[in-house]
N, C-alpha and C positions, 0 to 999 in steps of 0.2 A: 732182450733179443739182440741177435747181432743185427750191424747197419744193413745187409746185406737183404735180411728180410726187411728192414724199413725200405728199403729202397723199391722189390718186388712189391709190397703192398700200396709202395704211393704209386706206383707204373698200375694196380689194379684198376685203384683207387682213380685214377685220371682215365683210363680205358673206358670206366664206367661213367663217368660224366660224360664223359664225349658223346658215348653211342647212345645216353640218355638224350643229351640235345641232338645227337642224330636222327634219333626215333621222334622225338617232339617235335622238329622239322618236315619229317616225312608225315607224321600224322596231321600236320596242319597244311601240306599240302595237297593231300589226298580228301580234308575235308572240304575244301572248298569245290573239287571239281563235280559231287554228286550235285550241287549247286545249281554250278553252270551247264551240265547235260539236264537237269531239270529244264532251267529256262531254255536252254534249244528247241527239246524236245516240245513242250508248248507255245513254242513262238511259231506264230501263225504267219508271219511275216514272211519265215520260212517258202511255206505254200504259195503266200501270195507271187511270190519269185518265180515260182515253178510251173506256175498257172500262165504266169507270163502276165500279169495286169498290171494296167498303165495306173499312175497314180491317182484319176478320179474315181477308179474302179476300187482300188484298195479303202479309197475315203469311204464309198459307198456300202463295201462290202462292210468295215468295219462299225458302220453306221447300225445296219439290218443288223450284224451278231450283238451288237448292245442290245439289238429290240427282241432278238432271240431268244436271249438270256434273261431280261425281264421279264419277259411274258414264262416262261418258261420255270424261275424261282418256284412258283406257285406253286404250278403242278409236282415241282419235284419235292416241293415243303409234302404237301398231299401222300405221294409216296412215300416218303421216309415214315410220315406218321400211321399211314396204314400199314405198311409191315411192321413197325413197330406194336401197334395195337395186336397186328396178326402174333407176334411172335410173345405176348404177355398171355396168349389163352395158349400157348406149349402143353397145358394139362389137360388141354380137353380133346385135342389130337384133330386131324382133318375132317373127320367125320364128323363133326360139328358142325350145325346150319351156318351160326353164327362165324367160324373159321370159312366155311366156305365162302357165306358175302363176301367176307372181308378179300379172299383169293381171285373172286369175281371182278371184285373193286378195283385190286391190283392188278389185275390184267386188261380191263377198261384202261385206267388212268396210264398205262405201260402203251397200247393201241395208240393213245391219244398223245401222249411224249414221242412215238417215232412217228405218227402223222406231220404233227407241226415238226419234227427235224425233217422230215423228206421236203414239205413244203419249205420249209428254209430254203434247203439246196437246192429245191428246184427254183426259188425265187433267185437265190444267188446266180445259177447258170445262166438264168436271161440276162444276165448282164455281159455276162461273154461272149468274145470273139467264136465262130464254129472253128478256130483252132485253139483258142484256149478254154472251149468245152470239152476236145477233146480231150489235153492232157488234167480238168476238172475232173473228167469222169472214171479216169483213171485213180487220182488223187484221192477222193472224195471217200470211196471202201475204205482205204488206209486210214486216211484221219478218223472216220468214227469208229474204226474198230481197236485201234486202241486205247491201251491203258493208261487210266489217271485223266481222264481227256477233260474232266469239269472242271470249273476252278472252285 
């Protein structure tokens, strides 16, 4: 081969290194940032700013969401395992006694998981100001209607 294509092929040859570590660069910067909008997006600390609460309130409120979420494991253990159960008799279809209990069940246990959340939040709002109930009650739709919200 003349130098002439050695020369064009090391010019390829280095093109493609480059824009490999280009690319390897960009990909590890774009992996990080689904990350950090995760943690945004469920930092509640967020809220607490925008509710406007003074720091024994955040201590407090953060106190109740521990007892929340304790109390609260159970019954979601409970769910998971009855739909679960629901969804191993697939073969016998909804007209099934035993399919139906079980849909019975899950919508009791489903009652009783947004009872104790509304109770949460209404225990949370006694804590606030009647101007930081207000912008609470605005807040409060948004945070439980989105996505990903449990840990």
């Amino acid at each position: 081969m003349s130098q002439t294509r050695y020369r064009w092929m090391l010019f390829l040859v280095i093109i493609l290194v480059a824009s490999n570590i280009l690319l390897g660069y960009l990909l590890m910067q774009t992996g990080n940032q689904p990350a950090q909008k995760k943690r945004k997006g469920n930092d509640v600390s967020a809220w607490y700013a925008e509710v406007g609460l003074e720091q024994d309130q955040i201590d407090t409120f953060k106190i109740l969401k521990e007892e929340y979420f304790n109390d609260m494991k159970t019954l979601w253990s409970d769910l998971r395992q009855l739909k679960d159960s629901l969804y191993q008799q697939l073969d016998k279809g909804v007209e099934d006694s035993s399919s139906q209990n079980i849909l019975l069940m899950i919508s009791q246990k489903n009652l009783e998981a947004d009872s104790r959340t509304f109770l949460h939040f209404t225990k949370l709002r006694k804590f606030c100001t009647p101007t930081q109930q207000a912008r609470f009650d605005t807040i409060i739709p948004k945070l439980i209607n989105r996505t990903g919200r449990r840990r």
